[in-house]
N, C-alpha and C positions, 0 to 999 in steps of 0.2 A: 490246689490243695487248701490254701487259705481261705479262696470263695467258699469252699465246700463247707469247710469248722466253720467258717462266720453264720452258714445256712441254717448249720447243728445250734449253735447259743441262741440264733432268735428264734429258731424251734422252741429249746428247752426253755426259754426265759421266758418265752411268749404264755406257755404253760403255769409258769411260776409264779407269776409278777403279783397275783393276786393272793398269793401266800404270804409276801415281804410284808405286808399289812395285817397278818396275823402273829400278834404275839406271842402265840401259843408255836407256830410253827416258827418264826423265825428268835425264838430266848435269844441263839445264839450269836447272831447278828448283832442284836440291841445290848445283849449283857453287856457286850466289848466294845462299845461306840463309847462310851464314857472313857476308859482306858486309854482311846483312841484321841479320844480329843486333848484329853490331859497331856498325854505324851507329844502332841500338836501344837498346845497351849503359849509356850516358850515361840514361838514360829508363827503367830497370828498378829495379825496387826488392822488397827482401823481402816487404814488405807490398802488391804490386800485386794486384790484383782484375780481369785485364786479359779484355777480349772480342776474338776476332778474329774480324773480317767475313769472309762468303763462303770461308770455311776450306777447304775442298775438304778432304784427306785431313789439316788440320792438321798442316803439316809445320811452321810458324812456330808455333804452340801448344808441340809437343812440342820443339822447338830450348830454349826460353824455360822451360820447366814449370819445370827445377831453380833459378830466378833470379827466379821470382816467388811471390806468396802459394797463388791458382789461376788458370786458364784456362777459357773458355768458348769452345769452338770450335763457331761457328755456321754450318751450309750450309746451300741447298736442297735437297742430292743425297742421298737418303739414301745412296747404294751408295759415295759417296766419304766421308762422315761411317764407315762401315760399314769400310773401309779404312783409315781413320784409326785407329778403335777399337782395328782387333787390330794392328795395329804398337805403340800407345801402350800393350796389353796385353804384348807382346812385350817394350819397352823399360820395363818398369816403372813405364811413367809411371803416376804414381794422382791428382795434382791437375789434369787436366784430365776437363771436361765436354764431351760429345757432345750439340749441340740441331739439332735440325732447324729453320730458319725464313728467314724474307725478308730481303733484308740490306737491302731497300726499306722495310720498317715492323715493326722490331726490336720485339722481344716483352719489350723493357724499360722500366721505370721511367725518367724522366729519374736524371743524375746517380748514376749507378750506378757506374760504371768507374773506374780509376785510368788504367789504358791502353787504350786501342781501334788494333788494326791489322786493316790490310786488304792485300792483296798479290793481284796479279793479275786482280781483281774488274772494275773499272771500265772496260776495255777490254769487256768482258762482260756487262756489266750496260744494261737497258732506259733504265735511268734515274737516271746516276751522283750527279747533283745529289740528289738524294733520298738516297742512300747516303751521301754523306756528310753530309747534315744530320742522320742519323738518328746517326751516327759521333757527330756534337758531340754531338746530344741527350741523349744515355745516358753522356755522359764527365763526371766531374766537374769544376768551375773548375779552370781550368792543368792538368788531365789533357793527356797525349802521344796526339796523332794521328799513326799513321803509316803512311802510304801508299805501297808499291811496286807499282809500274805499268809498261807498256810505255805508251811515249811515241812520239808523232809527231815527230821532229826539224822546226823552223821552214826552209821553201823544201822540203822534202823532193819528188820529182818523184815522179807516177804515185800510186796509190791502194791503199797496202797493205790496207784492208778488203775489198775485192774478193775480192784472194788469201785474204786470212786467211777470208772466209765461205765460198770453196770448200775451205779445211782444214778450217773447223768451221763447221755453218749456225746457231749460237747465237751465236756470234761479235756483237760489237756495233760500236764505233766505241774506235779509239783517238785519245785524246786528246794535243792539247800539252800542256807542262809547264805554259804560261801558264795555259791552259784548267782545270786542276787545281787549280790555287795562285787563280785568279776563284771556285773550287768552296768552295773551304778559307774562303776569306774570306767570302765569301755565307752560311758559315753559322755564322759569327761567331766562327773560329778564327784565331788567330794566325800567320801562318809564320816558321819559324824557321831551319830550314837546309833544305839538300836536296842531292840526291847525283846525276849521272844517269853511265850506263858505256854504252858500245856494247859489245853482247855476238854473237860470232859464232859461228852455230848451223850445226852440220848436216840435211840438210833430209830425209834419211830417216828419221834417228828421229821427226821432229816429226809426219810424215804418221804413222806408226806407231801412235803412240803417242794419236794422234786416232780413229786408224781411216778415214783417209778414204777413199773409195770408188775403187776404181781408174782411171775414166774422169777423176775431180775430179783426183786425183794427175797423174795424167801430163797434163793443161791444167795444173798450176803447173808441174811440171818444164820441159816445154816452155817457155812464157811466159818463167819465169828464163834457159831456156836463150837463147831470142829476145833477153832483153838482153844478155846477155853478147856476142851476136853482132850490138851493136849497134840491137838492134828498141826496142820503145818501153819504157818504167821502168815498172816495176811497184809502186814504194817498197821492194821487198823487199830491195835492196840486193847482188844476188846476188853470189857469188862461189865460184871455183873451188880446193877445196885437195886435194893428192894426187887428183885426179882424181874426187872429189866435189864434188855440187853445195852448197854453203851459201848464207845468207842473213843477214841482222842486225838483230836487234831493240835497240834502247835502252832499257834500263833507270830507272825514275826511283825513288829516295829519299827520300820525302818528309816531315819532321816538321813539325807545327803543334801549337801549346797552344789548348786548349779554349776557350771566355769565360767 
């Protein structure tokens, strides 16, 4: 089961990777990497040795390069590790590392890390609980875990995985904040703050930028449009601005210290 989803993300990512380098397709990404890092800020240090989980094109690696020691930006895709490379060639970066691997059974030593982050992983991932234990495992005592995620707001109505597996068929399950923070703790980290924002998206780049298939598209368009007019919630939250259709994800911030 797990071989098989790992087969689906380097499919869909493989697809993708050359979108993470369009501003125009990825606003949403890039709006929130600054948020991301600020809320990071307090937790960085010269001497960090930090890993980021499930890096996709390490946009949070190369944000951070100049504020810590090195970076190890780990994915499964190589074609978004591979877009990662030549931007972090382009921006000069030279202390970050490109590794290909599982973000399920890390190719590290326990006790490695100063910092370990992960951003957008777990909504994607077969099997978050393992992702994160593998997070604590490689972090050192009181090392900074920090997780940014799309979250399920608690009463939310309808069933945004649905939608989201007809944008992308890798797609996993998005989590509650609870559910993340029972993750954190189970693998013997601390929690310490956390941050969550409702972020309102427009809904053509996001298909875009997926590649979704055009029969899959126009059933989400539709669908949102059915709620708008009343039909049944989709959790997508739709909404209509200048005459585009959007929709709204939530954002979560998460830090925890290691045990």
């Amino acid at each position: 089961m797990t071989v098989f989803h790992d087969e689906k993300v380097v499919r869909e990512f493989s697809k993708q990777a050359a979108g993470f380098a369009d501003p125009r397709l990825n606003a949403a990404f890039t709006r929130h990497l600054d948020d991301l890092v600020r809320f990071m800020d307090p937790e960085l240090d010269l001497d960090d040795n930090v890993l980021e989980v499930a890096a996709g094109t390490a946009l949070v690696s190369r944000a951070i390069a100049h504020r810590v020691r090195h970076v190890t930006a780990l994915d499964l895709t190589p074609a978004m590790l591979a877009e990662g490379k030549r931007e972090a060639d382009r921006q000069g970066v030279t202390n970050v590392t490109f590794t290909r691997g599982d973000a399920a059974a890390l190719p590290y030593l326990d006790r490695t890390f100063t910092l370990v982050v992960t951003r957008f992983s777990l909504h994607q991932a077969a099997d978050p609980e393992a992702v994160v234990k593998e997070m604590a495992r490689v972090s050192r005592p009181g090392a900074a875990l920090i997780i940014a995620d799309l979250v399920r707001p608690e009463g939310l109505a309808g069933d945004p995985d649905r939608i989201e597996r007809l944008r992308d068929p890798s797609h996993g399950t998005v989590l509650t904040a609870e559910r993340i923070a029972d993750l954190v703790t189970a693998a013997g980290a601390e929690v310490k703050r956390t941050r969550s924002v409702d972020v309102v998206r427009p809904l053509e780049p996001w298909l875009e930028l997926s590649r979704t298939p055009a029969d899959a598209a126009e059933r989400i368009r539709r669908e949102l449009e059915d709620e708008l007019s009343g039909g049944p919630a989709t959790g997508m939250r739709p909404s209509r601005e200048d005459g585009e259709l959007h929709f709204t994800h939530t954002y979560l911030f998460h830090h925890a210290s290691a045990g």
